[in-house]
PLY file of the C-alpha trace (Angstrom):
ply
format ascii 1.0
element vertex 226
property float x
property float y
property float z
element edge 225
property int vertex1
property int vertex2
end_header
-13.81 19.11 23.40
-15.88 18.54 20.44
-13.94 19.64 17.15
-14.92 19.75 13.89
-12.25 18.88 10.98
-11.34 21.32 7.80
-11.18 18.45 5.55
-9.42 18.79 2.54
-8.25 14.66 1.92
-5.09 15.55 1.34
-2.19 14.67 3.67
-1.97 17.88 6.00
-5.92 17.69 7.16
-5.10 13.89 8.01
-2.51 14.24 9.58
-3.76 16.82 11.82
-6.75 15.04 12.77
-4.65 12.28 13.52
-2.32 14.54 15.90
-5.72 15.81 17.87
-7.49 12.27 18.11
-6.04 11.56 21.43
-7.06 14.72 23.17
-10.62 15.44 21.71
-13.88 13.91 20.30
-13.44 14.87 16.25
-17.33 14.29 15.79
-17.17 15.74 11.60
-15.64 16.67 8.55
-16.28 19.98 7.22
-15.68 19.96 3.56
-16.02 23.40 1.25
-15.51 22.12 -2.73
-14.13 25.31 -5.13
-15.60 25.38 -8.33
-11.95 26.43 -9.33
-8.28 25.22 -9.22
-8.11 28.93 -8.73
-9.11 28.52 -5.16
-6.72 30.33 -2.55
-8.30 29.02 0.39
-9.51 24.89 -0.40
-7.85 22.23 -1.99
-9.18 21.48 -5.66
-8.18 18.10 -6.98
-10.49 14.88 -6.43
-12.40 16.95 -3.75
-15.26 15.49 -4.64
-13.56 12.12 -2.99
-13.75 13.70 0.76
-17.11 12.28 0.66
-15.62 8.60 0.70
-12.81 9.39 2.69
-15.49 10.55 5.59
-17.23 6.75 5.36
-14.27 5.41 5.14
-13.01 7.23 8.60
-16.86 6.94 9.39
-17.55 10.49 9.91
-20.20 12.55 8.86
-19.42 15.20 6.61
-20.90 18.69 5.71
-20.36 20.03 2.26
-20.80 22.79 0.22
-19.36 23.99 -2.88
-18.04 27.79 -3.60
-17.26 29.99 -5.99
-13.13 30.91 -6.56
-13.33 34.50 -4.46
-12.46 35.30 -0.95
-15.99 36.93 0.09
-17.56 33.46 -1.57
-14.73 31.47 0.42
-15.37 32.86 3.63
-18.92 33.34 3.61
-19.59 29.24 2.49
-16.78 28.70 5.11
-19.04 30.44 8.01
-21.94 28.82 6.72
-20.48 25.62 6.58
-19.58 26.18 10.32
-22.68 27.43 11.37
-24.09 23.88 10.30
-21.69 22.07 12.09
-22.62 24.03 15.44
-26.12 23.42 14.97
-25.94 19.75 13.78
-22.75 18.04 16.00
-22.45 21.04 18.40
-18.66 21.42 17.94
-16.66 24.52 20.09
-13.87 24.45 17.56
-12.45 23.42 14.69
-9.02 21.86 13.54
-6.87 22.81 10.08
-4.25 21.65 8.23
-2.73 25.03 7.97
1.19 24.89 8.09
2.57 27.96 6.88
-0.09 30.10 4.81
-0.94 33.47 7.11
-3.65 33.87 4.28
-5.61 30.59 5.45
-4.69 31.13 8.92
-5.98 34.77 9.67
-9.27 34.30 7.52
-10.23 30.35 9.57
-9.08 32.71 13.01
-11.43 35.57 12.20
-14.35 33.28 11.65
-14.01 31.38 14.84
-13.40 34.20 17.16
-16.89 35.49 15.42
-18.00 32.43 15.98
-16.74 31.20 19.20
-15.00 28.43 18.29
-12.01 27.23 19.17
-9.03 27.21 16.36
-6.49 24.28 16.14
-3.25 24.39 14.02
-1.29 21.23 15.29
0.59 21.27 11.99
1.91 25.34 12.30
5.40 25.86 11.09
6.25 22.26 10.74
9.06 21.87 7.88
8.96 19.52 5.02
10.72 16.89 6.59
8.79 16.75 9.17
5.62 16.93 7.26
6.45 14.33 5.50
8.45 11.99 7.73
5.31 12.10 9.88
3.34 11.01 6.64
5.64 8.01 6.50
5.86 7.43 10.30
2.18 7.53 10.95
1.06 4.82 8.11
-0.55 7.29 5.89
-1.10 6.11 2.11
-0.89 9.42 0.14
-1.05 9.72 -3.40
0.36 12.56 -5.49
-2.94 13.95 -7.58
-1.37 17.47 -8.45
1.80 19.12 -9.33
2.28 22.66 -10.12
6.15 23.52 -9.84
9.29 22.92 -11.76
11.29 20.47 -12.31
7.89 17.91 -11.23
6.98 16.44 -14.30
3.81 13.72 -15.26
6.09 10.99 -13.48
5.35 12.04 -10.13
0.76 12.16 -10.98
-0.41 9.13 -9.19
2.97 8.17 -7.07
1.85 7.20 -3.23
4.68 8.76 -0.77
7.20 6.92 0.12
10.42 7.03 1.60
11.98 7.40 -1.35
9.85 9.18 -3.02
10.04 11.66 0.18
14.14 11.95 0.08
13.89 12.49 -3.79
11.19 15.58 -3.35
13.25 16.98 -0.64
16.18 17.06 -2.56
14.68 18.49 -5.66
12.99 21.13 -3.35
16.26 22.31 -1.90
17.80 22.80 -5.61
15.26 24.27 -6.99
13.56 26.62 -4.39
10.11 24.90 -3.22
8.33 23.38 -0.19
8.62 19.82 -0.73
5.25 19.06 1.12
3.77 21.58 -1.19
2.84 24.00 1.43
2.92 26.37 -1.85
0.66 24.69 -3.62
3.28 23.05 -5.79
2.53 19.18 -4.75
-1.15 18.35 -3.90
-2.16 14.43 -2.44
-5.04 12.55 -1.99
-5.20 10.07 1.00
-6.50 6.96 0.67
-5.19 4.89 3.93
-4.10 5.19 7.56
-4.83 4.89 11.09
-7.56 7.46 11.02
-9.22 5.26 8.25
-11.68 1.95 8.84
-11.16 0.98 5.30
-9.13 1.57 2.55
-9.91 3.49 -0.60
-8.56 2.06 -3.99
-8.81 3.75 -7.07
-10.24 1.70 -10.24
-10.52 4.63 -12.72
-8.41 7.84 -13.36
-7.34 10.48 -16.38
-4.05 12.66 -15.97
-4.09 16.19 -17.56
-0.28 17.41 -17.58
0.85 20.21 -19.63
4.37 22.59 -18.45
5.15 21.55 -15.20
1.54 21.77 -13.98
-1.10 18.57 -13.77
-3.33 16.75 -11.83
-4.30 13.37 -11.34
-8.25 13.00 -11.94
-9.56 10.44 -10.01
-12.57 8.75 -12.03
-13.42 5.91 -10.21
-12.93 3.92 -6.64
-14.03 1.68 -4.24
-13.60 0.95 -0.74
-12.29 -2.25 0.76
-12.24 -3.84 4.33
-8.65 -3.31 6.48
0 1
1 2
2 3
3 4
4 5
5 6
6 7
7 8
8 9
9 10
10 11
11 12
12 13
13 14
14 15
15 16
16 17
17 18
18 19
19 20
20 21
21 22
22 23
23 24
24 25
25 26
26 27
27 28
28 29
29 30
30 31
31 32
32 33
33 34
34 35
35 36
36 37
37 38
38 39
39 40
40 41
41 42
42 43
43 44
44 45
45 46
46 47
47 48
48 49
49 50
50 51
51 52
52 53
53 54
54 55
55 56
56 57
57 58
58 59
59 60
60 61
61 62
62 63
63 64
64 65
65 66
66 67
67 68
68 69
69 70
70 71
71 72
72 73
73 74
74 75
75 76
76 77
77 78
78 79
79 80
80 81
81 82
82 83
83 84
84 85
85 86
86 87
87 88
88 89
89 90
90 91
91 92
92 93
93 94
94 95
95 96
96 97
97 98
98 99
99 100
100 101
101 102
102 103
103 104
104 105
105 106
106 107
107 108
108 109
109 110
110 111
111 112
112 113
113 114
114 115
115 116
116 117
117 118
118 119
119 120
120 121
121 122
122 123
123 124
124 125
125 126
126 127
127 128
128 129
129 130
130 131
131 132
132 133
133 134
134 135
135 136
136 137
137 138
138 139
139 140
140 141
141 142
142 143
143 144
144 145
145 146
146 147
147 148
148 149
149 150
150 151
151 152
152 153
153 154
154 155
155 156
156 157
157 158
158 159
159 160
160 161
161 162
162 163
163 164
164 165
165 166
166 167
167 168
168 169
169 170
170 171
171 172
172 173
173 174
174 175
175 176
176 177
177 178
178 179
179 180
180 181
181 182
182 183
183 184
184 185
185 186
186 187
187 188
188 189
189 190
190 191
191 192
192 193
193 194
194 195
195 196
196 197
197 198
198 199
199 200
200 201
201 202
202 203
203 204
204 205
205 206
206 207
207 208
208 209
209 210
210 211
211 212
212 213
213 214
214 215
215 216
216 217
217 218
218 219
219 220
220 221
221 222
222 223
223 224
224 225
């Protein structure tokens, strides 16, 4: 089946694209860019890098930016999968979704309006899991946001590792939160993995951190042969 990818280039959309590989022809990215951290449905930090991460996993991309409100969300969202059915002729799509019956419901309504197909491979998967599989499967994923207590400005710019992984787990189970930031409290930028052709390095960057909330602003990059 042709699918089309939600792409957000964070660690969830990759790794579901990686789970569906084997079974289907992923022939794009579909890419929606908020105009808002505000945004309830797309990821916000360094979106503007999904562009890269497409010619790095050479993949076309569509993209188009929205304003921070669900009618905005969903109607740039059906747009932007109108375009993929007209340009790469996709019959369904595939998310990162894990947990969020908000994203879920809204990406389900459009498709059965549109005919599409609808592909969760990541639904209900746990932190560990999530995260062991980032490990497991080779991905290099960078923190770029945090928005939850007790993760402080050390943790902006950290790739994933194992024990980086253990220590997020831990501090997820004392203090309450998804340690995969299925909440939105942890947000990651991918720049390598077996989905990728080349590597993406970042040359350039600002961090903004202020209460337990910041984000790691990619300014600059390049991208560099495997």
């Amino acid at each position: 089946m042709r699918l089309g990818a939600l792409f957000s280039g964070g660690k969830d959309s990759c790794l579901a694209i990686h789970r569906m590989r084997p079974f289907h022809d992923i022939v794009c990215l579909i890419n929606l860019v908020p105009k808002s951290v505000e945004s309830r449905l797309f990821h916000f930090p360094n979106a503007w890098i999904t562009s890269f991460q497409a010619e790095a996993m050479e993949l076309p991309i569509i993209q188009l930016e929205t304003e921070d409100n669900e009618e905005s969300e969903l109607m740039n969202l059906s747009k932007a999968l109108k375009l993929a059915i007209q340009r790469f002729n996709i019959e369904g799509i595939i998310t990162g979704v894990v947990r969020s019956r908000y994203q879920a419901s809204r990406i389900q309504g459009l498709c059965d309006r549109l005919k599409l197909h609808c592909f969760n491979p990541l639904w209900l998967k746990g932190p560990e899991e999530i995260l062991g599989d980032v490990l497991r499967e080779g991905f290099i994923a960078m923190i770029t946001g945090v928005f939850a207590y007790p993760l402080d400005e050390s943790f902006l710019g950290k790739i994933i590792t194992a024990e980086l992984a253990e220590k997020l787990l831990e501090l997820g189970r004392k203090y309450g939160f998804d340690a995969a930031g299925e909440g939105g409290e942890i947000e990651t930028t991918v720049l390598d993995g077996p989905i990728f052709k080349k590597k993406i390095e970042v040359t350039d960057y600002e961090i903004f951190y202020r209460g337990y909330s910041g984000i790691f602003l990619i300014r600059g990059l390049r991208l560099t042969p495997k």
